[in-house]
Structure formats: structure tokens, C-alpha cells
C-alpha positions in Angstrom: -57.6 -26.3 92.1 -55.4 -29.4 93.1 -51.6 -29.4 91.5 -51.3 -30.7 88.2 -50.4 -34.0 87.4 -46.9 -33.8 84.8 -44.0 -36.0 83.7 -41.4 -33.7 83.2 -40.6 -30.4 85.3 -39.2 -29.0 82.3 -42.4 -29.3 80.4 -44.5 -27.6 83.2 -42.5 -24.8 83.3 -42.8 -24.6 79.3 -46.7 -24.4 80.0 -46.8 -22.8 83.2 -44.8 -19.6 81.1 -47.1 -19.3 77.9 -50.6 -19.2 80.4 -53.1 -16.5 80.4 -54.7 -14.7 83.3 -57.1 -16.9 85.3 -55.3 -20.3 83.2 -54.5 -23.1 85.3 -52.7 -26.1 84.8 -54.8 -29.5 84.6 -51.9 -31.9 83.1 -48.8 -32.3 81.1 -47.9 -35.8 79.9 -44.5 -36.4 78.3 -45.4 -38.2 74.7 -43.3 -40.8 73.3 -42.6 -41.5 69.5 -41.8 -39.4 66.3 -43.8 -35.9 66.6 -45.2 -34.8 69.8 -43.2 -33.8 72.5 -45.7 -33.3 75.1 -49.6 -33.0 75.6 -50.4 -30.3 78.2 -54.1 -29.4 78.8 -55.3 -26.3 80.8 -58.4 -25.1 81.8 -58.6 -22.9 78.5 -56.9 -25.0 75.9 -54.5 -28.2 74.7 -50.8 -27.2 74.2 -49.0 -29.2 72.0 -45.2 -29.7 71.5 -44.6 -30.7 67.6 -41.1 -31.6 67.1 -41.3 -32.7 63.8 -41.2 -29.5 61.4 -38.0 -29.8 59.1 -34.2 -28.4 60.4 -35.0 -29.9 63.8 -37.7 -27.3 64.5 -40.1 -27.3 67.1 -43.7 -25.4 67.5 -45.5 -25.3 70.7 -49.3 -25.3 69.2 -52.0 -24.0 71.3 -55.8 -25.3 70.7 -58.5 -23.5 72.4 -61.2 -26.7 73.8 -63.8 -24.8 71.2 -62.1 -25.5 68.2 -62.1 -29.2 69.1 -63.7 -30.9 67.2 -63.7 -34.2 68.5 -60.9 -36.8 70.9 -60.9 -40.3 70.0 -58.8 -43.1 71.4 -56.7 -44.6 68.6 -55.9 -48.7 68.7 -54.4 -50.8 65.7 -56.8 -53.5 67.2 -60.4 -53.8 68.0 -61.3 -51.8 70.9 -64.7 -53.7 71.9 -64.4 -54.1 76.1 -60.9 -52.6 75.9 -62.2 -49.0 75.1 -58.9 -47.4 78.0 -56.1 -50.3 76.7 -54.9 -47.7 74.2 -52.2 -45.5 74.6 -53.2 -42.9 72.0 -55.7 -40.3 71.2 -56.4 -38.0 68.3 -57.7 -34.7 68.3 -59.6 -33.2 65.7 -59.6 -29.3 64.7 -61.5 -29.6 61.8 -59.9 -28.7 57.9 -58.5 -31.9 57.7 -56.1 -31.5 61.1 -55.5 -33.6 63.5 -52.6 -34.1 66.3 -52.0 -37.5 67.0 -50.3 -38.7 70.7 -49.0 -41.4 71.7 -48.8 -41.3 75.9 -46.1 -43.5 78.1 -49.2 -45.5 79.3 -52.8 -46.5 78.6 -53.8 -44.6 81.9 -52.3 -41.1 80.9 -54.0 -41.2 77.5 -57.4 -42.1 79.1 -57.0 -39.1 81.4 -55.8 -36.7 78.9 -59.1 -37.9 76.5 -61.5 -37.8 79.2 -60.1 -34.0 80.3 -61.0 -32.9 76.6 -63.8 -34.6 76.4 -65.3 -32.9 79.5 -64.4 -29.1 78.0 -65.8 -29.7 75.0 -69.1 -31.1 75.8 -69.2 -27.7 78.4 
């Protein structure tokens, strides 16, 4: 497997310490906004920085690609011919959940939908 693609050294390494046996590194893309810190996606799961639990907390969430539900790009306007102009996805775990990113570019937030996409359709 080629290296991964990443914004921030400091967020690969967060990844590259919490992976499993025989779990690689696809991408980690720095997230901008109130929330997410970072959207990293392995070849086992999405890892998720929240940084918005109260007392300046933060949780590093990991979802296994089978308890996706669904990824869906997220505009404010209509996304007829414009389907990778977003810069936001959401992913759905079912029970009402679902994480919210907003990427530094429409680019990064196409890739990180269509690498979802492909493990959970496998």
C-alpha cells in the first residue's frame, strides 16, 4: 500500500499509535470548524477527533466501516451538477448519530466520502 495522504504529522502519528495488527493508514485530513479535529480512515475503520465534549475535552472515536450506515456530502445549496463542490460529509451510525466534517477543501471531502463509500459497499 502507497503512503497515506495527511495534513498534519501530528495527527498521523495520533492514528498511526491507536492501529491494530494488519491496519494501515489510507488518510488523515485536518477538519476545520467547531467539533472535529480530524477525519482519519484506515483500512478497518474512520477515527474521529471530537473536540467538543464540555471542560475542553477531547475523544478520539473509532467507527468500524460495518457500522456505517451511510456518507453523504452535505451542501447548504442545491447540489444538482455540483455533487464534489462541498466541503462536508456526514456519516451515519445508526440510533440517531451522526459525525459531521467539515474538510479544508471540496477535494479532501470527496476523497474521504468516496474511501467510505468503497468499504462499506465491500
Amino acid at each position: 500500500m502507497s503512503d497515506p495522504v495527511f495534513d498534519k504529522s501530528e495527527q498521523l502519528e495520533l492514528v498511526r499509535r491507536g492501529l491494530l495488527d494488519g491496519e494501515e493508514i489510507l488518510a488523515v485530513y485536518d477538519c476545520i470548524g467547531t467539533g472535529t479535529g480530524f477525519v482519519g480512515l484506515t483500512t478497518l475503520r474512520v477515527v474521529l477527533q471530537d473536540k467538543s465534549f464540555v471542560g475542553k475535552r477531547i475523544a478520539v472515536t473509532s467507527i468500524p466501516y460495518r457500522h456505517v450506515r451511510s456518507v453523504s456530502v452535505v451542501s447548504n445549496t442545491s447540489l444538482v451538477g455540483k455533487f464534489a463542490s462541498s466541503s462536508s460529509i456526514a456519516i451515519d451510525v445508526g440510533s440517531g448519530a451522526v459525525h459531521e466534517a467539515d474538510f479544508r477543501g471540496a477535494e479532501k471531502a470527496q476523497s474521504a466520502h468516496d474511501l467510505i463509500l468503497w468499504y462499506i459497499t465491500r
